[in-house]
N, CA, C and O of each residue as an XYZ file, in Angstrom:
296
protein
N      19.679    -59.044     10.989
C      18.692    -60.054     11.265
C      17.373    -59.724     10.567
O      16.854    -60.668      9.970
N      16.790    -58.642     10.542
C      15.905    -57.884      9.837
C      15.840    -58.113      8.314
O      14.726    -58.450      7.913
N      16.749    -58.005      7.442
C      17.402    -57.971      6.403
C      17.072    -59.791      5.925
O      16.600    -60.124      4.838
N      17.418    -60.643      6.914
C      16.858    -62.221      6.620
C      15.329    -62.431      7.088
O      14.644    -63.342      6.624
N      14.913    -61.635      7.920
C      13.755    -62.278      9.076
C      12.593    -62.146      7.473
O      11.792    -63.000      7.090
N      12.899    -60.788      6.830
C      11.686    -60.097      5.737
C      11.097    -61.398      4.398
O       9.949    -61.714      4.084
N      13.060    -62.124      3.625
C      12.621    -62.849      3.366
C      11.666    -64.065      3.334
O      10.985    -64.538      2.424
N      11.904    -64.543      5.106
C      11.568    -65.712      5.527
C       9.875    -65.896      5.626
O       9.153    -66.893      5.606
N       9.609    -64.453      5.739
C       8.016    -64.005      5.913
C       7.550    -64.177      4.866
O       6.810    -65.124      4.601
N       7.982    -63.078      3.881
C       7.068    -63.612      2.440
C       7.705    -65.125      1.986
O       6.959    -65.764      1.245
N       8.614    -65.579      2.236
C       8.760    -67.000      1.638
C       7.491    -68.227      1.921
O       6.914    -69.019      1.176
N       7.389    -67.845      3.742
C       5.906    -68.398      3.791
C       4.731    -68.436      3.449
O       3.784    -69.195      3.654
N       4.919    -67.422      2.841
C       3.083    -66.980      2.198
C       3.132    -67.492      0.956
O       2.080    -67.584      0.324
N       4.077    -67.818      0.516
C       4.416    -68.200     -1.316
C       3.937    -69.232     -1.268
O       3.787    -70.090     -0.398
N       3.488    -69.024     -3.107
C       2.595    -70.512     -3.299
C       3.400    -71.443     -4.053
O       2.664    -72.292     -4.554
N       4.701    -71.636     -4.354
C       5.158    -72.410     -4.527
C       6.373    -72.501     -3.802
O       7.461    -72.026     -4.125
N       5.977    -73.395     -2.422
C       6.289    -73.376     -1.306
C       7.209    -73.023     -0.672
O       7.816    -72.148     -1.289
N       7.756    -73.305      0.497
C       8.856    -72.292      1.572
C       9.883    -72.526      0.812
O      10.422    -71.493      0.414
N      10.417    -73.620      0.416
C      11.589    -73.874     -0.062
C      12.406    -72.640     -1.366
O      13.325    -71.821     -1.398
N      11.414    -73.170     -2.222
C      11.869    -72.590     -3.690
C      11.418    -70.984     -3.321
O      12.262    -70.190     -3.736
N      10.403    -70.418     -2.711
C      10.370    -68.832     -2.010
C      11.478    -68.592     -1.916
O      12.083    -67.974     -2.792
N      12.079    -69.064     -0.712
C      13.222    -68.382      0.124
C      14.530    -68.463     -0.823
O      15.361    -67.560     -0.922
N      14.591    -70.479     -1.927
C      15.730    -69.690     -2.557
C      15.676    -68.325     -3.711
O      16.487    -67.399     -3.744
N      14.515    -68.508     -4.588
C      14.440    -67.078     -4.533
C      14.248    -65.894     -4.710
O      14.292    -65.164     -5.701
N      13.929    -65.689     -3.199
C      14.186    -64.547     -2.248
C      15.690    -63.725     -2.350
O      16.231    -62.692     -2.745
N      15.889    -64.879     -1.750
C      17.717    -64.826     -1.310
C      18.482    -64.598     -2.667
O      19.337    -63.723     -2.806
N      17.977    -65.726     -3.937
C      18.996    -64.868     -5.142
C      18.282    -63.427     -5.237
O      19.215    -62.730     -5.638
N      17.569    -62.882     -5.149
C      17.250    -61.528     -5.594
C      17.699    -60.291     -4.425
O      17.725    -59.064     -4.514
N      17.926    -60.945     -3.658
C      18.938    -60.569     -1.898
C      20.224    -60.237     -2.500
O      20.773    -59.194     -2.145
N      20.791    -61.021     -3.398
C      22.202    -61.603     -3.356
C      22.150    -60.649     -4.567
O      22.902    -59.802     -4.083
N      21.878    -60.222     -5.595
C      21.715    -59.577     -6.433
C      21.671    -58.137     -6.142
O      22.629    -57.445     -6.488
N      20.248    -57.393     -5.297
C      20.541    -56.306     -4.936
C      21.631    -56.068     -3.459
O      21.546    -55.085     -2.723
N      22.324    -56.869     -3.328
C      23.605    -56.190     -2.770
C      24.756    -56.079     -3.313
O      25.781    -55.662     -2.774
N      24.600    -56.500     -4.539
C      25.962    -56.900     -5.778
C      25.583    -55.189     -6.331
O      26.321    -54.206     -6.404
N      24.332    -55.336     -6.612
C      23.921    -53.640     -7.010
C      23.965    -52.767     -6.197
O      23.463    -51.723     -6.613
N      24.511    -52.707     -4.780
C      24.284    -51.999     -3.699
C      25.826    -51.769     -3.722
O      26.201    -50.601     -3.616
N      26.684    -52.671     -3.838
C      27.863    -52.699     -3.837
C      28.560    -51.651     -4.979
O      29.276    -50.684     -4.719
N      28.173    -52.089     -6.213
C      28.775    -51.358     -7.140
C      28.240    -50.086     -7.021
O      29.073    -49.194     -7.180
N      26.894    -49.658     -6.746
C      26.999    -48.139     -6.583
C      27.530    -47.594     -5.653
O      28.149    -46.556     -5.884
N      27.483    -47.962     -4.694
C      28.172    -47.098     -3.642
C      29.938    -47.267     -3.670
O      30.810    -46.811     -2.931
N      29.987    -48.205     -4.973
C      31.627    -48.128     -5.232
C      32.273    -48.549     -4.104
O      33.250    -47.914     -3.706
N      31.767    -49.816     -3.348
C      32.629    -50.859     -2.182
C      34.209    -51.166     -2.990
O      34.368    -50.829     -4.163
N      35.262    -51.810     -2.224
C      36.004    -52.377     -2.615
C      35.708    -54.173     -2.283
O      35.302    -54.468     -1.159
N      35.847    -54.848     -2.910
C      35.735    -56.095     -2.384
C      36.517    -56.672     -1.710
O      36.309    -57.845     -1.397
N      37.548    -56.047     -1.335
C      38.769    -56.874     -0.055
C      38.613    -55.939      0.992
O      39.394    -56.364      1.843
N      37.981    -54.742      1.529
C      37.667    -53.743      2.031
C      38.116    -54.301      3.964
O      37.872    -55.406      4.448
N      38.490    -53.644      4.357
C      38.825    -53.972      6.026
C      38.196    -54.159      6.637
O      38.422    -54.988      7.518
N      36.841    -53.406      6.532
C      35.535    -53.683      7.227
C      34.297    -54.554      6.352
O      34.464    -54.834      5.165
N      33.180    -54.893      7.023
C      32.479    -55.528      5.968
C      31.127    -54.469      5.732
O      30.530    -53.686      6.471
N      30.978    -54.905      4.221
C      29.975    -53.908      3.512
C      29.015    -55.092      2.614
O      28.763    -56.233      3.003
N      28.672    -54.601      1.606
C      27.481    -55.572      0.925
C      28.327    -56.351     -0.101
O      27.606    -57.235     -0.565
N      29.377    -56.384     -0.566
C      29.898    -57.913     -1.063
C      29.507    -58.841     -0.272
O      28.519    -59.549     -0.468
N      30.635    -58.930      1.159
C      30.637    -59.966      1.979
C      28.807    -60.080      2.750
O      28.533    -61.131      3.329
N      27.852    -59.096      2.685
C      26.558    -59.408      2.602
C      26.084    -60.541      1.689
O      25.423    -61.530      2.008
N      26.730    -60.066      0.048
C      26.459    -60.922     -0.844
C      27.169    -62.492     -0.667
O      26.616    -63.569     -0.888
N      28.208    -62.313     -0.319
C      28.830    -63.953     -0.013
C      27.919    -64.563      1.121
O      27.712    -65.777      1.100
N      27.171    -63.498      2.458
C      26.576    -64.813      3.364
C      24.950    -65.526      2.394
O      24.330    -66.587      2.322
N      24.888    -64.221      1.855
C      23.038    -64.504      1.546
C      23.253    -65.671      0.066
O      22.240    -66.285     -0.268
N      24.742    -65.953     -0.860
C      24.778    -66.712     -1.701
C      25.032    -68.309     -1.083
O      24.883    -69.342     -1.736
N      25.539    -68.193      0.629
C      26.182    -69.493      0.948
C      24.799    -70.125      1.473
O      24.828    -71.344      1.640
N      23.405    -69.360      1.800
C      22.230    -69.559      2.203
C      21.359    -70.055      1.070
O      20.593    -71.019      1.080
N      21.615    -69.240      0.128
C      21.128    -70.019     -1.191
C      21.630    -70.994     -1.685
O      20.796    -71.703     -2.248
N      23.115    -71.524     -1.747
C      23.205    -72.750     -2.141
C      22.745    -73.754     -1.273
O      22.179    -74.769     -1.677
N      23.012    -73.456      0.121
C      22.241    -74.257      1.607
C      20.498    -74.616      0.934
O      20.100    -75.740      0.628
N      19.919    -73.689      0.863
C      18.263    -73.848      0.147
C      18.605    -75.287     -0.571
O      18.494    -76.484     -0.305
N      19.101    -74.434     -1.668
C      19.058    -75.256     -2.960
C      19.550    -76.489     -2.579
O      18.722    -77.372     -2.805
N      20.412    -76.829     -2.167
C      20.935    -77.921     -1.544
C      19.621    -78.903     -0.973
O      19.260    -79.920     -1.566
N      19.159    -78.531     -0.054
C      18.100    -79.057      0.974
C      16.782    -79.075     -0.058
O      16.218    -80.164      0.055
N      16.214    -78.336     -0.886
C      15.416    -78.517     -2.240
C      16.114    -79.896     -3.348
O      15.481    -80.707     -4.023
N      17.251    -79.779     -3.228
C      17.648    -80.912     -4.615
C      17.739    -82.040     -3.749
O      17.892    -83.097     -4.362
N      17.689    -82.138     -2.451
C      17.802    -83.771     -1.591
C      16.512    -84.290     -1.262
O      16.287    -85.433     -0.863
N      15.559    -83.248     -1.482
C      13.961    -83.686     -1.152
C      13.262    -84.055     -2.125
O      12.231    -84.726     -2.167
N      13.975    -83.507     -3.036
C      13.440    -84.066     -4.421
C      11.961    -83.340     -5.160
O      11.167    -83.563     -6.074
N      12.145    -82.648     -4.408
C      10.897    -81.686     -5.110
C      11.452    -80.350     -6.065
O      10.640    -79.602     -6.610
C-alpha cells in the first residue's frame, strides 16, 4: 500500500496535473520492478509473487490512468 500511497503524493504536487503525474509515476514504478526483477533473477511463473506480477498490477493501473486521461480529453 506504501509502495502506491508514495506515488499518489507526489502525483499531487505535479504541475502537469494528477492525471498525467500518476501515469507517469506508475510507468517509472513499472519499470523499476522489471529492473528489480531481473536483478534479483525472479522467475516469471514463480509460485509465489515477487516484482513481475508487481509489474503486471502497477502496468494494469497505468493503462486504467491512461485510459481515464484519453476519455477526458486532456
Amino acid at each position: 500500500m506504501l509502495r502506491l500511497a508514495i506515488p499518489i503524493l507526489f502525483a499531487t504536487f505535479g504541475r502537469i496535473g494528477f492525471g498525467r503525474s500518476l501515469a507517469a509515476l506508475l510507468w517509472m514504478t513499472m519499470i523499476l520492478c522489471a529492473m528489480l526483477a531481473v536483478l534479483r533473477r525472479e522467475g516469471v511463473f514463480a509460485a509465489g509473487l515477487n516484482h513481475w506480477d508487481e509489474m503486471i498490477g502497477y502496468t494494469a493501473l497505468f493503462c486504467a490512468a491512461m485510459a481515464l486521461i484519453q476519455s477526458s480529453g486532456n
